[in-house]
C-alpha positions as CSV (number, residue, x, y, z in Angstrom):
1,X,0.5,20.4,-33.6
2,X,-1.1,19.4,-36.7
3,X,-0.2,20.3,-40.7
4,X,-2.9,23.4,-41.5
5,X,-3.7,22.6,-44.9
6,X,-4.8,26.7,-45.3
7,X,-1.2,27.9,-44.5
8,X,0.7,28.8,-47.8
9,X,4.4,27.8,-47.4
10,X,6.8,28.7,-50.7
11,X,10.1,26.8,-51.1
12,X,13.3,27.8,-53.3
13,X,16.8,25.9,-54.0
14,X,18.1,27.7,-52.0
15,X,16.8,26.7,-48.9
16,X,15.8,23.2,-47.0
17,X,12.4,22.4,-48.2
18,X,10.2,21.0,-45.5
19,X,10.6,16.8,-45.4
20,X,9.9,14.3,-43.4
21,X,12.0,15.6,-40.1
22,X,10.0,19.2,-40.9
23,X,6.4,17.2,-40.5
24,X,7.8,14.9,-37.9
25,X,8.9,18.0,-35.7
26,X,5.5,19.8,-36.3
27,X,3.4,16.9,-35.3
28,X,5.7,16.4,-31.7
29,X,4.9,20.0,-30.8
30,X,2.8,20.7,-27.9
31,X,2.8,24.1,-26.8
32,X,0.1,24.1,-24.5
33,X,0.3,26.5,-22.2
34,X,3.4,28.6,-23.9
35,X,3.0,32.0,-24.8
36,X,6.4,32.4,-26.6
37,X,8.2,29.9,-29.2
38,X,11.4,30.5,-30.7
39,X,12.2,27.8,-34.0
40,X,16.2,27.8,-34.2
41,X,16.8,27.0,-38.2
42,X,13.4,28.3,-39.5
43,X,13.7,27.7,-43.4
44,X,11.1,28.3,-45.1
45,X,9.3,29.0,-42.0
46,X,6.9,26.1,-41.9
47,X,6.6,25.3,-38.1
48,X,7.2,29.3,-37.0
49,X,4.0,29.6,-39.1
50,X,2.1,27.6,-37.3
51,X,3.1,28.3,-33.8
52,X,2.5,31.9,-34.2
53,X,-1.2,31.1,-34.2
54,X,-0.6,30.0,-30.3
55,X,2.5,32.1,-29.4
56,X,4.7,35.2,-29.7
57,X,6.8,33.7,-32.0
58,X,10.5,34.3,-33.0
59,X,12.0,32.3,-35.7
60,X,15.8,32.6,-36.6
61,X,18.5,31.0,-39.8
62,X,21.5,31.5,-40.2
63,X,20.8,31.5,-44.4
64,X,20.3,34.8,-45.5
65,X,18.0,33.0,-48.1
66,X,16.0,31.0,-45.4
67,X,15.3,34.4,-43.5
68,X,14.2,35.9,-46.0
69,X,11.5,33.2,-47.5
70,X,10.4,32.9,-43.9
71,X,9.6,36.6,-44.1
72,X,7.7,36.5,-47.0
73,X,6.0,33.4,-46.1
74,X,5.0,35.4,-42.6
75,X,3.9,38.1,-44.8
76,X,2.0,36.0,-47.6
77,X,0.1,34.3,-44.6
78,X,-0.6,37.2,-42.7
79,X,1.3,36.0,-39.8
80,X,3.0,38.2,-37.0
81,X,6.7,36.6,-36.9
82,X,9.4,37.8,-35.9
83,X,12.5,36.5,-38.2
84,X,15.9,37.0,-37.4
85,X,19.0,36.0,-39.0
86,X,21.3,34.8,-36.8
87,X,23.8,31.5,-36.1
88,X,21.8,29.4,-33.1
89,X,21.1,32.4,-30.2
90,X,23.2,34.9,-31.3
91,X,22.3,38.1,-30.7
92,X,18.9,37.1,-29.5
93,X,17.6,37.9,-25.6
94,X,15.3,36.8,-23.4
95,X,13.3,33.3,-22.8
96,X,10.8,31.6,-24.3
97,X,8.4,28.8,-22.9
98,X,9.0,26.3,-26.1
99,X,12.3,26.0,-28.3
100,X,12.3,23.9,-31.1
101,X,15.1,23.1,-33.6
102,X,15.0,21.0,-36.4
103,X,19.3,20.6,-36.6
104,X,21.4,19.7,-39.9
105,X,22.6,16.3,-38.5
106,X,24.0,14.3,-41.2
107,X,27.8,13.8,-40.8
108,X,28.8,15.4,-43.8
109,X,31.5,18.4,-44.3
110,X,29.4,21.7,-46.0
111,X,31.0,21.8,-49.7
112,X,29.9,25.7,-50.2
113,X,26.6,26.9,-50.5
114,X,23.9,27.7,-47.6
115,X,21.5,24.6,-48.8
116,X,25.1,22.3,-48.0
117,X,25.2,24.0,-44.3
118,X,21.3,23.1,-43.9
119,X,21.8,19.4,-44.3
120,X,25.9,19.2,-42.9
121,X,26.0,18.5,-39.1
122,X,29.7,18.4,-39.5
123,X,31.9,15.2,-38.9
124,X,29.7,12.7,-37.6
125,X,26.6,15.0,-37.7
126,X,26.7,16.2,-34.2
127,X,28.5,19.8,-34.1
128,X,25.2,21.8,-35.0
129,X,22.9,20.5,-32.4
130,X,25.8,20.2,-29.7
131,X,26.4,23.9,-29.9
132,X,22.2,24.2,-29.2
133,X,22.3,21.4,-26.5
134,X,25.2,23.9,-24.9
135,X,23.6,27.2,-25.3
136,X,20.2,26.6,-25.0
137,X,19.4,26.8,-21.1
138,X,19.2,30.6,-21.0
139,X,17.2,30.7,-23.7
140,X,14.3,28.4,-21.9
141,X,12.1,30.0,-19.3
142,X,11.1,28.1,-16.4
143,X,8.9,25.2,-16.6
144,X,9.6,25.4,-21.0
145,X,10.0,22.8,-23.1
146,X,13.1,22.1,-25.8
147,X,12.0,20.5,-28.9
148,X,15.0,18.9,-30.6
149,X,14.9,16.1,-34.3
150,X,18.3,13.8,-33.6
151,X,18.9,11.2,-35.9
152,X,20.4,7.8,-34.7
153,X,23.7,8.6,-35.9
154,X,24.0,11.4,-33.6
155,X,25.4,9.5,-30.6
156,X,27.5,12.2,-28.9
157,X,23.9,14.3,-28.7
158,X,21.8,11.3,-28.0
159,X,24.2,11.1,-25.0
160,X,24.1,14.5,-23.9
161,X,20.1,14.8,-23.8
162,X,20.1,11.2,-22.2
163,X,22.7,13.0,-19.2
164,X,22.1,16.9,-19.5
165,X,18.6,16.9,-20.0
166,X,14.8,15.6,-18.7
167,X,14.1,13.9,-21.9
168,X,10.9,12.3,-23.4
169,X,10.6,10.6,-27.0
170,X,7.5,12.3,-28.2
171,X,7.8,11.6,-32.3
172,X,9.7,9.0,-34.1
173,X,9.8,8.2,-37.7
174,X,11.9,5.3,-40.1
175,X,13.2,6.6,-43.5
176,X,15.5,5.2,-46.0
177,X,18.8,5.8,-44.9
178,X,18.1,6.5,-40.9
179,X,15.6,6.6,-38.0
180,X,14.9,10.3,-36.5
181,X,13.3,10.9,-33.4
182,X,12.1,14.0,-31.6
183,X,12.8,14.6,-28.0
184,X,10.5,17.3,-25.7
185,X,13.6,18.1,-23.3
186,X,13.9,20.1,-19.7
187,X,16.5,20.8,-17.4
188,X,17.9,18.5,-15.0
């Protein structure tokens, strides 16, 4: 999917601003023939925003501040999205034909506030994306696609989508401190 310079996106401190892993996971995007998306950890609402123009979309956060920026962003844009605060699937129903989540995966402990638990994937940066990777399959309709930004330090879910999952490397990108690649995922 490509970066619609038209779309107004507004960011505050207290919620991830879209960076390189944001752009990376919009660019991998494909949802060709899907007629419902659902973005797991929406933020500011940056990818939601764009799918909608293709898709039913759903977009969910866990932040109470993230849910609420994506709402007004939905609104400022004129876009139909649905936003729903919740941890990972909880409380939602139904499938969807594309999934995509954009995970906190650096191994670091949360030290307090709700921009901490965006970037903390817990001990080793897997717990976050491990919980999706476990609860996702009812989620995905048949024949859907997963969209899912690891970084190389998350072995333990590198493994799982290499074992659990049909995977495909459809995005990659090098930064400073790490290398973080997107994976289109099915069921095995």
């Amino acid at each position: 999917m490509k970066l619609d310079p038209e779309l107004s996106v507004e960011e505050n401190d207290q919620v991830y601003r879209p960076a390189e892993d944001s752009y990376l996971l919009l660019r991998a995007l494909d949802l060709g023939e899907a007629t419902s998306f659902l973005e797991i950890g929406t933020g500011t609402g940056l990818i939601a925003l764009h799918a909608v123009r293709w898709a039913q979309t759903v977009a969910t956060d866990i932040s109470p501040f993230a849910t609420a920026l994506a709402r007004g962003n939905a609104q400022k844009n004129d876009a139909a999205l649905d936003v729903v605060r919740a941890d990972l699937f909880h409380g939602l129903r139904g499938a969807f034909d594309a999934i995509a989540f954009n995970p906190p995966y650096l191994p670091l402990r949360p030290r307090g506030g709700w921009l901490d638990r965006a970037w903390s994937g817990g001990q080793g940066g897997d717990e976050v994306v491990l919980r999706f990777l476990r609860d996702v399959p009812p989620f995905l309709a048949e024949g859907g696609a997963i969209y899912v930004l690891l970084s190389s330090r998350n072995r333990e879910a590198l493994r799982t989508v290499r074992t659990d999952f049909r995977s495909q490397e459809v995005g990659r990108e090098s930064l400073f401190f790490d290398e973080i690649r997107v994976y289109r995922l099915r069921p095995a």
